[in-house]
C-alpha positions in Angstrom: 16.4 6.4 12.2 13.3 8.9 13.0 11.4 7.1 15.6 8.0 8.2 14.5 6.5 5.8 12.2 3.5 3.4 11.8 2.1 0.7 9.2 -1.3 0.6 8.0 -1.6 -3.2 8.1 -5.0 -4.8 6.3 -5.3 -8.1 7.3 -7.1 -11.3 5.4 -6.6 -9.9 2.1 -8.8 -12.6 -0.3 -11.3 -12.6 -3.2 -13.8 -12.2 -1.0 -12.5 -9.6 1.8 -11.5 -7.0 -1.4 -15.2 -5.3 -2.0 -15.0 -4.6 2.3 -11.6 -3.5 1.9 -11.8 -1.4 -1.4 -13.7 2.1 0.1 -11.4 2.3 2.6 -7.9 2.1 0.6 -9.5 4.4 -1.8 -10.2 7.0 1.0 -6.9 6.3 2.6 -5.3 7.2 -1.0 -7.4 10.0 -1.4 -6.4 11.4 1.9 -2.4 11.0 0.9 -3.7 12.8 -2.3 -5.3 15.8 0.0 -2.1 16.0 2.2 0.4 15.2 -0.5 1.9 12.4 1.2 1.7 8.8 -0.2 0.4 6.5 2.2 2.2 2.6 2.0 0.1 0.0 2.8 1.2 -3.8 4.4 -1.4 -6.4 2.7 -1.6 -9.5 4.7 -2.5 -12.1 1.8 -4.8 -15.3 2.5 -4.0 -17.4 -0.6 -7.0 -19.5 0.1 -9.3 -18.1 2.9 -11.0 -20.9 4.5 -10.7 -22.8 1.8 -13.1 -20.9 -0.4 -11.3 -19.8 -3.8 -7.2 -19.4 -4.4 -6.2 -15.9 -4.7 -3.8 -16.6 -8.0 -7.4 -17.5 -9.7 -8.8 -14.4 -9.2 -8.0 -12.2 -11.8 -9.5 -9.2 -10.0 -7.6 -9.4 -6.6 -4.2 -10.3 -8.9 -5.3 -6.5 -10.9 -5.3 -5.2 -7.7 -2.6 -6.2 -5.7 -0.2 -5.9 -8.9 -0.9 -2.6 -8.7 -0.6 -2.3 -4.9 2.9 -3.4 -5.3 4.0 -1.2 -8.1 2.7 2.1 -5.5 5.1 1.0 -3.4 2.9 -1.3 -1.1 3.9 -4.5 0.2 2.3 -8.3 0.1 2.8 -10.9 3.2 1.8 -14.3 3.7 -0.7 -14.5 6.4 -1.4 -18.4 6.8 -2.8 -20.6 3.9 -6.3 -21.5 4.8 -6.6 -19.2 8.0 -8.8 -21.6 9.6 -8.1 -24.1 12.9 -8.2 -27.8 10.9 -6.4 -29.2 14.2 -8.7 -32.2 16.3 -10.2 -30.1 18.9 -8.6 -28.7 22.0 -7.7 -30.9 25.0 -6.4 -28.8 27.3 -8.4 -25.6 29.2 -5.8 -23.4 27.8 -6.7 -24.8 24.2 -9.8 -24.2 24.4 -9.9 -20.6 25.0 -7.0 -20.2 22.6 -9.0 -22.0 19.5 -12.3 -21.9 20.6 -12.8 -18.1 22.9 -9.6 -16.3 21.8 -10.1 -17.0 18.1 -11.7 -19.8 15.9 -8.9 -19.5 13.5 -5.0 -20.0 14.9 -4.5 -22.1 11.9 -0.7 -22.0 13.1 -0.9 -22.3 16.6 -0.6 -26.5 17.1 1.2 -27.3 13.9 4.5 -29.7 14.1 7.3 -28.3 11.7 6.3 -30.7 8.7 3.2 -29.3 8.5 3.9 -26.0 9.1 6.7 -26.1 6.3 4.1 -27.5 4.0 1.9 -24.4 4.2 4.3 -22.6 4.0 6.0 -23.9 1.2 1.9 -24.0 -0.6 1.7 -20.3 0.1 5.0 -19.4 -1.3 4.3 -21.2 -3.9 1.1 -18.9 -4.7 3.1 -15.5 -4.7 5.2 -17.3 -6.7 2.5 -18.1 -9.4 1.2 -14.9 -9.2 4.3 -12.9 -9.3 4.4 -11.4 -6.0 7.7 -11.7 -3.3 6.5 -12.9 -0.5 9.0 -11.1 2.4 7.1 -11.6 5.6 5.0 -14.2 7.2 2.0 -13.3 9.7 0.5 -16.4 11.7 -3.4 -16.1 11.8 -4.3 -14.3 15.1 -0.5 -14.3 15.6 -0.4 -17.4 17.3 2.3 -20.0 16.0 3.7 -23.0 17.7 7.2 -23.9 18.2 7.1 -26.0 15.4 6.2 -23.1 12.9 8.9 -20.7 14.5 11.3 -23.8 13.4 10.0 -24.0 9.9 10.2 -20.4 9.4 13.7 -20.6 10.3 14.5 -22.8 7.9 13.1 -20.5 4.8 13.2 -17.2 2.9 11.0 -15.3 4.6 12.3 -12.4 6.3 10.6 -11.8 9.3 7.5 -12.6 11.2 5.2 -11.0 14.3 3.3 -11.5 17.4 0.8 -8.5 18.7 4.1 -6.5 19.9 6.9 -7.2 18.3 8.6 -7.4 14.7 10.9 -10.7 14.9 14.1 -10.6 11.8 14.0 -14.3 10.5 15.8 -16.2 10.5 17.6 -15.1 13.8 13.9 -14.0 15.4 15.2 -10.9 16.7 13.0 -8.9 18.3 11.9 -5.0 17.4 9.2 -3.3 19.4 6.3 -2.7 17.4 2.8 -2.7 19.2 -0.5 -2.9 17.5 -3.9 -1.3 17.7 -6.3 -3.8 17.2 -10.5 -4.0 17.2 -13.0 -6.8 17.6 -15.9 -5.9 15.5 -18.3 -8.3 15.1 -21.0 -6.8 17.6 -21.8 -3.7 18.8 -20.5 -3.9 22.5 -17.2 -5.6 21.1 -16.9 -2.3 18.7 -18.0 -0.1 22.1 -15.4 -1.4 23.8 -12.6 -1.4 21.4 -13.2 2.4 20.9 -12.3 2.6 24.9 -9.4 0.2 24.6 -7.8 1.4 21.5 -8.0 4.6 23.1 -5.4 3.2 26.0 -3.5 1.5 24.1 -2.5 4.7 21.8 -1.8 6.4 25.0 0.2 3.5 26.3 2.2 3.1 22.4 2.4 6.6 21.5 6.0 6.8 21.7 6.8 3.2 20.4 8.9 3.9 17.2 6.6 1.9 15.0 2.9 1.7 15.5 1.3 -0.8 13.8 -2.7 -0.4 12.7 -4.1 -3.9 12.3 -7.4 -4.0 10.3 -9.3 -6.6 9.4 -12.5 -7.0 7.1 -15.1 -6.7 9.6 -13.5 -3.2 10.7 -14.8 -2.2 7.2 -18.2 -3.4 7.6 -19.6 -0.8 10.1 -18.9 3.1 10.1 -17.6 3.4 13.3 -14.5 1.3 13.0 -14.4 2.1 9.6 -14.5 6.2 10.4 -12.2 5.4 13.4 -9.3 4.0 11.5 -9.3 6.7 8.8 -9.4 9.5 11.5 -6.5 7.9 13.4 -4.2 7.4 9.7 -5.2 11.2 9.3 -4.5 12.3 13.4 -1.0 9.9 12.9 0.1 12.2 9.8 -1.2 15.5 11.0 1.2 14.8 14.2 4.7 14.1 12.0 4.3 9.8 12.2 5.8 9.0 8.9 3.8 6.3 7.2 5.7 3.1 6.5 5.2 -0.4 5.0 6.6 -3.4 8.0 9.5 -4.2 5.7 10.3 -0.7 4.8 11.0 0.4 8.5 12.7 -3.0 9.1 15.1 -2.3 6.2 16.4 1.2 8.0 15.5 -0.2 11.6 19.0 -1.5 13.8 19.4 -5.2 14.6 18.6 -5.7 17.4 20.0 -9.0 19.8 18.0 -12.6 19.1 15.0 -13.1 21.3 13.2 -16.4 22.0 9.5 -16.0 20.7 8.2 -18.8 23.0 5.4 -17.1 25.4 5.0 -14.1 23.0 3.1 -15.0 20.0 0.6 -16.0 22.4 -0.7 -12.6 24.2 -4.0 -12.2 24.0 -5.8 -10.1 21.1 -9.3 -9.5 20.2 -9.9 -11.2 17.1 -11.8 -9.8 14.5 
């Protein structure tokens, strides 16, 4: 396999995240148009975003993704409601997991039963709306042991933390790191431009690089211009773009690894 790839990633796809998301995919397709190379994109799919509207009842976002998925794209489950419903943290580690860290670890204290119910709710929305639902992507990539065990137990065909790929059901690890920014203010976006910076340098021989956008990225020109620049800089130096199940398909198997203590590393979350 060439070890030169990466996967444009656009996290907490929704009715309401499209309209932030929709310059940026059409400059990223005009871009593959300009260097005649198709550029795949991963779409992690919210099917109710905090609660606020199902995706299969939005005709729009259905259009759109439809058509995603005939290009070529590909369609993940990422959570059900993306939000933290849990009673509130106990524990000092809690707290800065679901209060600091992120606000919305929706999978990070679930037992299996509950987990498997989500899970089964947002298969059942691809299902409705015609979509294969391949890969699952915990909210802020946090799951508990419980949700590793319900993943186990279905169809999906693999999962993530911040650095690796897992192959369900086995959860055999792949080395794939991510380049990730927190947005929301302008010293969190000052300091992402230093630290994504590093961790290119620090990933730039990993054989898949993962680019992990979210919304907010597309809300202020600087991330925005950023991850455009850095899709173009990734082609212009021979990384072949890839969706995440594409390179798994052609990637070895590698030996089972225990995700316990890795779906928790820290990430900045948007």
């Amino acid at each position: 396999m060439d070890n030169s790839h990466f996967a444009l990633v656009l996290h907490d796809i929704a009715p309401e995240t499209w309209p932030d998301y929709q310059p940026f995919v059409e400059a990223i397709d005009r871009l593959g148009e300009r260097l005649g190379q198709r550029i795949p994109m991963t779409w992690l799919v919210v099917p109710n975003f905090h609660g606020r509207g199902e995706c299969r009842d939005s005709d729009l976002l259905r259009r759109v993704l439809d058509d995603r998925l005939a290009r070529g794209d590909e369609l993940t489950l990422h959570g059900y409601f993306h939000r933290d419903d849990a009673p509130a943290p106990r524990s000092l580690r809690d707290f800065y997991m679901r209060r600091i860290y992120t606000w919305e670890g929706e999978f990070y204290t679930l037992d299996q039963d509950r987990a498997g119910a989500l899970l089964d709710e947002g298969m059942a929305q691809f299902d409705a709306c015609g979509w294969p639902h391949g890969g699952f992507v915990a909210p802020a990539w946090l799951m508990s042991e419980g949700t590793r065990k319900a993943l186990q137990q279905r169809p999906f065909t693999y999962t993530s933390d911040l650095q690796h790929l897992y192959r369900l059901p086995s959860l055999a690890s792949l080395e794939a790191p991510s380049i990730v920014w927190s947005a929301r203010s302008a010293w969190r976006r000052g300091m992402s431009r230093v630290v994504s910076a590093l961790q290119y340098r620090r990933f730039q021989h990993a054989p898949l690089l993962r680019l992990a956008l979210h919304p907010v990225d597309m809300r202020h020109r600087v991330s925005h211009d950023y991850w455009l620049h850095l899709v173009e800089h990734l082609l212009e130096t021979g990384r072949q773009p890839l969706t995440k199940q594409a390179w798994l398909d052609q990637a070895p198997d590698p030996a089972p690894a225990n995700l316990a203590g890795s779906a928790n590393k820290d990430r900045s979350a948007a």
